[in-house]
N, CA, C and O of each residue as an XYZ file, in Angstrom:
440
protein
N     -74.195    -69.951      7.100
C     -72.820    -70.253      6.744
C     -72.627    -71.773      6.762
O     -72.921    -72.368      7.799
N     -72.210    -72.379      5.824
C     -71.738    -73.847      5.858
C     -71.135    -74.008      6.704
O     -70.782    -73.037      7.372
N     -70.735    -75.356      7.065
C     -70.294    -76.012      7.673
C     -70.324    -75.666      9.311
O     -69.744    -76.412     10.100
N     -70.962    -74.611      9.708
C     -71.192    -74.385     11.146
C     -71.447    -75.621     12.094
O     -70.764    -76.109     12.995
N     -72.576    -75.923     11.607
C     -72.944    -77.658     12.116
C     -72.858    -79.101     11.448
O     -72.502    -79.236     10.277
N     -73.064    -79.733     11.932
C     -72.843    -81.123     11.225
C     -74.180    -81.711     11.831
O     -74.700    -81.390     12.899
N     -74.632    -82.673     10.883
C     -75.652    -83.476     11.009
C     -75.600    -84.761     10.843
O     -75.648    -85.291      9.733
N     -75.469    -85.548     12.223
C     -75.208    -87.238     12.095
C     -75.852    -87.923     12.022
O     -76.498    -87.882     13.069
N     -76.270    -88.800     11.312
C     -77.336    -89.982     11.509
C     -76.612    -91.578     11.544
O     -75.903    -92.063     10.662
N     -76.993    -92.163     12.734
C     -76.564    -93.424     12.832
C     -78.015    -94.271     13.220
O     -79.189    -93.903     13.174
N     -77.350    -95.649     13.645
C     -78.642    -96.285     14.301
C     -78.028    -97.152     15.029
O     -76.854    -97.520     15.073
N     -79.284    -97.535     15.794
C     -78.985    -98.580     17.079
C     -79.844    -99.881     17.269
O     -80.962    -99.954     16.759
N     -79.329   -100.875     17.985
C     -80.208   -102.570     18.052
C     -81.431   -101.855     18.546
O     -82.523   -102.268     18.156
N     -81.368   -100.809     19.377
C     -82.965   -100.942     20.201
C     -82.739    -99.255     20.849
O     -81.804    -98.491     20.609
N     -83.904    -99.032     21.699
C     -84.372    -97.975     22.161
C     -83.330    -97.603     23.319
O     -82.663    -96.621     22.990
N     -83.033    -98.061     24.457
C     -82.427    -98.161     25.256
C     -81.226    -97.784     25.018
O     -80.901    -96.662     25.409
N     -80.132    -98.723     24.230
C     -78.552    -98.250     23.745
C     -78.668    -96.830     23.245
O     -77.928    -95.979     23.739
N     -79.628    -96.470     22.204
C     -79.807    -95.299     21.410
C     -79.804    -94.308     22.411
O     -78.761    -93.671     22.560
N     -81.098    -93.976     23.360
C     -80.707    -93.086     24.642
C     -79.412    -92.498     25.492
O     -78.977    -91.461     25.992
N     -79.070    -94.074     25.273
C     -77.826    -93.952     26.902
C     -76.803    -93.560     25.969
O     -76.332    -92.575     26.537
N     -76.042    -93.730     24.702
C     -75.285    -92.848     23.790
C     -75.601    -91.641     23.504
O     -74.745    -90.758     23.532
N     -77.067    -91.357     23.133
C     -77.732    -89.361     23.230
C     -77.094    -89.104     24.123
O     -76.024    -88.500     24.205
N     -77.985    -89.740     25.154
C     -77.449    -89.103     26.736
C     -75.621    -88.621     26.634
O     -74.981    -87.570     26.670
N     -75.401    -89.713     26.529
C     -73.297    -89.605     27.205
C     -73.364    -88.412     25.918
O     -73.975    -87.359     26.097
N     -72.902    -88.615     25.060
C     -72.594    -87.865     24.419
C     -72.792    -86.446     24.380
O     -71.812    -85.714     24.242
N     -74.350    -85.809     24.521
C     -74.637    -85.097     24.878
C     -74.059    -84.035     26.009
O     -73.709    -82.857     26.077
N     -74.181    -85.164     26.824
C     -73.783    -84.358     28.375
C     -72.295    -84.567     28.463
O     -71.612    -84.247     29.437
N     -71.797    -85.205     27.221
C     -70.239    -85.123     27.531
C     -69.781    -83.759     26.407
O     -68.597    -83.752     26.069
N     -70.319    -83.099     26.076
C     -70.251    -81.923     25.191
C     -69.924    -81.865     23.366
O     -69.626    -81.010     22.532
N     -70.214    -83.429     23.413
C     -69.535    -83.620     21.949
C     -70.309    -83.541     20.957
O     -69.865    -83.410     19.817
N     -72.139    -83.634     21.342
C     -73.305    -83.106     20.192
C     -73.679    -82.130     21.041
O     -73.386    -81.983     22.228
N     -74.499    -81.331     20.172
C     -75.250    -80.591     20.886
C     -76.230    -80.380     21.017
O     -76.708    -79.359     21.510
N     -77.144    -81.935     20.320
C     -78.115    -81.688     20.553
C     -78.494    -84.324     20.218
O     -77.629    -85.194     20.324
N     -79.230    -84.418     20.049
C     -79.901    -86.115     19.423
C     -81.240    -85.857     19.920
O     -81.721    -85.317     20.916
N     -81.799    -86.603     18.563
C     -82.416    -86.388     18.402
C     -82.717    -88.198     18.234
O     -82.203    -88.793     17.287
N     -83.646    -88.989     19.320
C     -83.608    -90.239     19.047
C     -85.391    -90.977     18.060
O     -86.506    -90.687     18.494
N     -85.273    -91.494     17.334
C     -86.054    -91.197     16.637
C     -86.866    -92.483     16.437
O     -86.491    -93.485     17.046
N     -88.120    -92.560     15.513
C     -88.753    -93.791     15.505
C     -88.191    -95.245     14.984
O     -87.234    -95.488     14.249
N     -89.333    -96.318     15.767
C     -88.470    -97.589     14.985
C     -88.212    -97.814     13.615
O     -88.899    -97.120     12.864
N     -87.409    -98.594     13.076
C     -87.337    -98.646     11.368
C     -86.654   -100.537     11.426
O     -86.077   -101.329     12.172
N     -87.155   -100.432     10.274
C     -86.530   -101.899      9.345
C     -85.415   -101.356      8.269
O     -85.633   -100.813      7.186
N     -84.272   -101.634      8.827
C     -83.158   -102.079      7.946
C     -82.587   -103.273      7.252
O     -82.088   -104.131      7.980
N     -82.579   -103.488      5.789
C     -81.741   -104.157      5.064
C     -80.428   -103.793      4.331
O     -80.214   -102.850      3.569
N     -79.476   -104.929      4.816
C     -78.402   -104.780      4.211
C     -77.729   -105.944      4.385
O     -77.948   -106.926      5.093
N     -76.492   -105.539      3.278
C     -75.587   -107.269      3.553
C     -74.758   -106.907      4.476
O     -74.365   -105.749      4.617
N     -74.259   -108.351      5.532
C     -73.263   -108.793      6.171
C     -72.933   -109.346      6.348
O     -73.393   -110.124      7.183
N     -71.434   -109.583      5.566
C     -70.659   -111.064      5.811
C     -71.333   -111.841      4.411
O     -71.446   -113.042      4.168
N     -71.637   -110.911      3.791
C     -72.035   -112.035      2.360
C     -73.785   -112.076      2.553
O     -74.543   -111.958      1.591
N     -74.160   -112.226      3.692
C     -75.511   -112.264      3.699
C     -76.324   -111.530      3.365
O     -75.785   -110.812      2.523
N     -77.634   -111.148      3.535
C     -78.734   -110.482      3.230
C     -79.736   -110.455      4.617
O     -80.550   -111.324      4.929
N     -79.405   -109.104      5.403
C     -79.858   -109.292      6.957
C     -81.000   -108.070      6.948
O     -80.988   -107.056      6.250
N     -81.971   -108.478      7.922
C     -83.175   -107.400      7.972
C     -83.042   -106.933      9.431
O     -82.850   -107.888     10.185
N     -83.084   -105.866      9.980
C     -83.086   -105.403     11.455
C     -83.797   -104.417     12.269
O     -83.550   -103.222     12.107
N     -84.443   -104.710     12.914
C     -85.028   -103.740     13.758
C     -84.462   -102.720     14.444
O     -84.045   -103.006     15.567
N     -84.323   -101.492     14.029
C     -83.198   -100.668     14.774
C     -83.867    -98.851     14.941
O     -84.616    -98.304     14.131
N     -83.474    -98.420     15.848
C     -83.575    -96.638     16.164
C     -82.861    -96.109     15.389
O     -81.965    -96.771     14.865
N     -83.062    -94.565     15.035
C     -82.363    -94.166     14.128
C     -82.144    -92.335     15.072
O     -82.935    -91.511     15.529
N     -81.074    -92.409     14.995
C     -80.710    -91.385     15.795
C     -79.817    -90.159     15.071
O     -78.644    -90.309     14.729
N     -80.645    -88.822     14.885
C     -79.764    -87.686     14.523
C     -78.857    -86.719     15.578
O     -79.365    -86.239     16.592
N     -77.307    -86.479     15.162
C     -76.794    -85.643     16.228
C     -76.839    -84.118     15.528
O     -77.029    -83.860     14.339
N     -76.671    -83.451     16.327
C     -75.894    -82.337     15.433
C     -74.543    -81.846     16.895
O     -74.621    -81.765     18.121
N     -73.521    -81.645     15.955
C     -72.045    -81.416     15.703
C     -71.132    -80.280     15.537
O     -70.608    -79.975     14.465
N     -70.968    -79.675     16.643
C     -69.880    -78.579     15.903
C     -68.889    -79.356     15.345
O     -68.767    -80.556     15.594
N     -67.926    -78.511     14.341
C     -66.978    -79.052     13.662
C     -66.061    -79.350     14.515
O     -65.706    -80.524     14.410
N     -65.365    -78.573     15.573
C     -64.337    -78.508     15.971
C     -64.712    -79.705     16.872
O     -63.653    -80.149     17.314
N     -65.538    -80.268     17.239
C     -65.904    -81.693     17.835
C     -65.805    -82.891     17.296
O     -65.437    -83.880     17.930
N     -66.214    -82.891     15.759
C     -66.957    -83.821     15.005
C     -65.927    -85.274     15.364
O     -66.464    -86.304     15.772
N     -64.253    -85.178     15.130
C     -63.402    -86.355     15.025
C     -63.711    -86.955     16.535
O     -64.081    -88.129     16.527
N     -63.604    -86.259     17.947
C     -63.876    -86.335     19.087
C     -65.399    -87.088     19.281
O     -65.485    -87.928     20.176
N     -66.473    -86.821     18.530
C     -67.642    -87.130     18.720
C     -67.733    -88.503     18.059
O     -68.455    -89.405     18.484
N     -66.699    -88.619     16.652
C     -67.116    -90.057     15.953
C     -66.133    -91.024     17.012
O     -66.601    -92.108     17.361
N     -65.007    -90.684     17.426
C     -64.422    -92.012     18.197
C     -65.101    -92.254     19.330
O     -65.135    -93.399     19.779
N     -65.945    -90.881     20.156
C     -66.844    -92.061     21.385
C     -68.073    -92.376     20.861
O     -68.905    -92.763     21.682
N     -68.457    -92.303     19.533
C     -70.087    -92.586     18.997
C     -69.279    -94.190     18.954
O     -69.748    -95.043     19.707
N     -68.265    -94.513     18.210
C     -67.761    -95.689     17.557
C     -67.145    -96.679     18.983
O     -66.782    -97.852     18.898
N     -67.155    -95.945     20.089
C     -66.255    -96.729     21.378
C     -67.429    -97.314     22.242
O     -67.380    -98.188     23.108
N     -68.868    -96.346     21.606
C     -70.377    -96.471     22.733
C     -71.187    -97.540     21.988
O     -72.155    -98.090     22.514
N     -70.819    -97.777     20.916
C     -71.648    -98.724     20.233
C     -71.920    -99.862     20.033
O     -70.911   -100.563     20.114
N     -72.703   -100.343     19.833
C     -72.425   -102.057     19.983
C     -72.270   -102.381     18.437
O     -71.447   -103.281     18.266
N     -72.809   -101.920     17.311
C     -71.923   -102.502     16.321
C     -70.587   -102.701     16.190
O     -69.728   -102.370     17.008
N     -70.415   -103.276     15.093
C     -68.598   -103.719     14.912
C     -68.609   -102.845     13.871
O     -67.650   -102.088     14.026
N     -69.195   -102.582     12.921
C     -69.511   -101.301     12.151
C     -70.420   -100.241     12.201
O     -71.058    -99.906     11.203
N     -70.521    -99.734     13.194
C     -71.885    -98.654     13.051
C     -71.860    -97.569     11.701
O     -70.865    -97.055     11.189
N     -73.431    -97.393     11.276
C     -72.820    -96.219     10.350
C     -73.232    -94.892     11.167
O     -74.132    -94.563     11.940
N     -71.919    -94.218     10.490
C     -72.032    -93.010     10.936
C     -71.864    -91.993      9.174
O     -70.999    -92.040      8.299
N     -72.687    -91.469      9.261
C     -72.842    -90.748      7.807
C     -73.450    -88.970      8.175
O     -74.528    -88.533      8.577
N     -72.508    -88.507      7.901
C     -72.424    -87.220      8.529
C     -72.707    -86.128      7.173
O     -72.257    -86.575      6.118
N     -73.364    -84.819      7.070
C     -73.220    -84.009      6.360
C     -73.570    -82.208      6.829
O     -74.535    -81.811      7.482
N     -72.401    -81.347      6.225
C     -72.503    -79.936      6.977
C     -74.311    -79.524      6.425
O     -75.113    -79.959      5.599
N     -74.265    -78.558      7.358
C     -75.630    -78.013      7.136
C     -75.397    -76.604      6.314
O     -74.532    -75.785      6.621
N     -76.318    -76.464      5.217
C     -76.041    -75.673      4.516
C     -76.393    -74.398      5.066
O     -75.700    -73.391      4.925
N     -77.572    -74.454      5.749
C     -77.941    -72.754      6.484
C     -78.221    -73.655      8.061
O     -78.677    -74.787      8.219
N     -77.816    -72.785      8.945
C     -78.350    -72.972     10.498
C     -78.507    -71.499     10.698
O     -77.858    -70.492     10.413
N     -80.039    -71.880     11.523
C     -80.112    -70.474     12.053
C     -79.226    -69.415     13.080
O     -78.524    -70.064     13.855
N     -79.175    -68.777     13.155
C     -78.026    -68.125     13.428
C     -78.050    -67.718     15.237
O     -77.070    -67.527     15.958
N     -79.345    -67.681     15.569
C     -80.034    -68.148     17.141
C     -79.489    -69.962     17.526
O     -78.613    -70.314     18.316
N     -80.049    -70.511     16.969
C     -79.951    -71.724     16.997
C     -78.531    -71.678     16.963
O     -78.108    -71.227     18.028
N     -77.643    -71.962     16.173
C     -75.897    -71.983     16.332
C     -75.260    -71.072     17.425
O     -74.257    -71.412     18.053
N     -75.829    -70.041     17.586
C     -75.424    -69.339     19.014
C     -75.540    -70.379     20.369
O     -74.668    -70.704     21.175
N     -76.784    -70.710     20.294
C     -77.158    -71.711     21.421
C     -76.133    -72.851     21.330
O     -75.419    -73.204     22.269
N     -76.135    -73.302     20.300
C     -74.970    -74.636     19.998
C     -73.673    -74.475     20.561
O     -72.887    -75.259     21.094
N     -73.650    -73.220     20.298
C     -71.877    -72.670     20.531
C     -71.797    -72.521     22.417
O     -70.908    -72.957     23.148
N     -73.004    -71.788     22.793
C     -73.167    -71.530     24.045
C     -72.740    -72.589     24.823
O     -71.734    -72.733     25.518
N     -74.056    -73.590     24.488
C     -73.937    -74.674     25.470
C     -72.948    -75.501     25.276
O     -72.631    -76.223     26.221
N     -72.356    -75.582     24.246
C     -71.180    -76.570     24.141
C     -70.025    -76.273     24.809
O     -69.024    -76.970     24.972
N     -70.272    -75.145     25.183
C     -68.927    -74.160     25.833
C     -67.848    -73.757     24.863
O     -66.864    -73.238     25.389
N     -67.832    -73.892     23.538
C     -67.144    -73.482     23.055
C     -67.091    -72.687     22.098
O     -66.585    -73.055     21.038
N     -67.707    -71.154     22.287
C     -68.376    -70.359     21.082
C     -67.871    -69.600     20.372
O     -68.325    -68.528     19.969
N     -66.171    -70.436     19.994
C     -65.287    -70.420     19.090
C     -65.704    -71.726     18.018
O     -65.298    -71.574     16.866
N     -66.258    -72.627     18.225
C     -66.123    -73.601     17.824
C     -66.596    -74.010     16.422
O     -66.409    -75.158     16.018
């Protein structure tokens, strides 16, 4: 079923910040799962410039009824001034797997 979960991908300056946001977040019930992932080189402009960055790249997954709750402390934990946060529903989740999601999140209305 659509939209059951959500799938976030953001990134972070380094290894460390990336964790300690999994972590909070996680254990504050708002993903239900991160997934912190290997290093990468990012380009993009800022401020007019042309910037290259060393950064983690971190997937969440999201119940819906969380998702607005999950982007204002992803955006309050972050050290960008813009982090991206680029989110999209999942077209099939397994149906074990979303049970568990619902379980542990405590909310298996959600």
């Amino acid at each position: 079923m659509a939209d059951d979960l959500r799938v976030v991908m953001t990134t972070f300056p380094g290894r460390e910040p990336a964790e300690a946001a999994a972590r909070l977040l996680v254990d504050a019930g708002l993903a239900v799962c991160a997934q912190v992932g290997a290093d990468l080189v990012s380009f993009y402009r800022w401020q007019g410039t042309l910037e290259r960055a060393e950064e983690v790249a971190v997937v969440f997954k999201v119940l819906p009824a969380r998702y607005e709750l999950f982007v204002g402390e992803l955006k309050l934990q972050h050290p960008f001034d813009v982090p991206q946060v680029v989110a999209w529903s999942a077209d099939h989740v397994d149906a074990a797997y979303l049970a568990w999601a619902r379980d542990e999140s405590g909310a298996p209305d959600a």
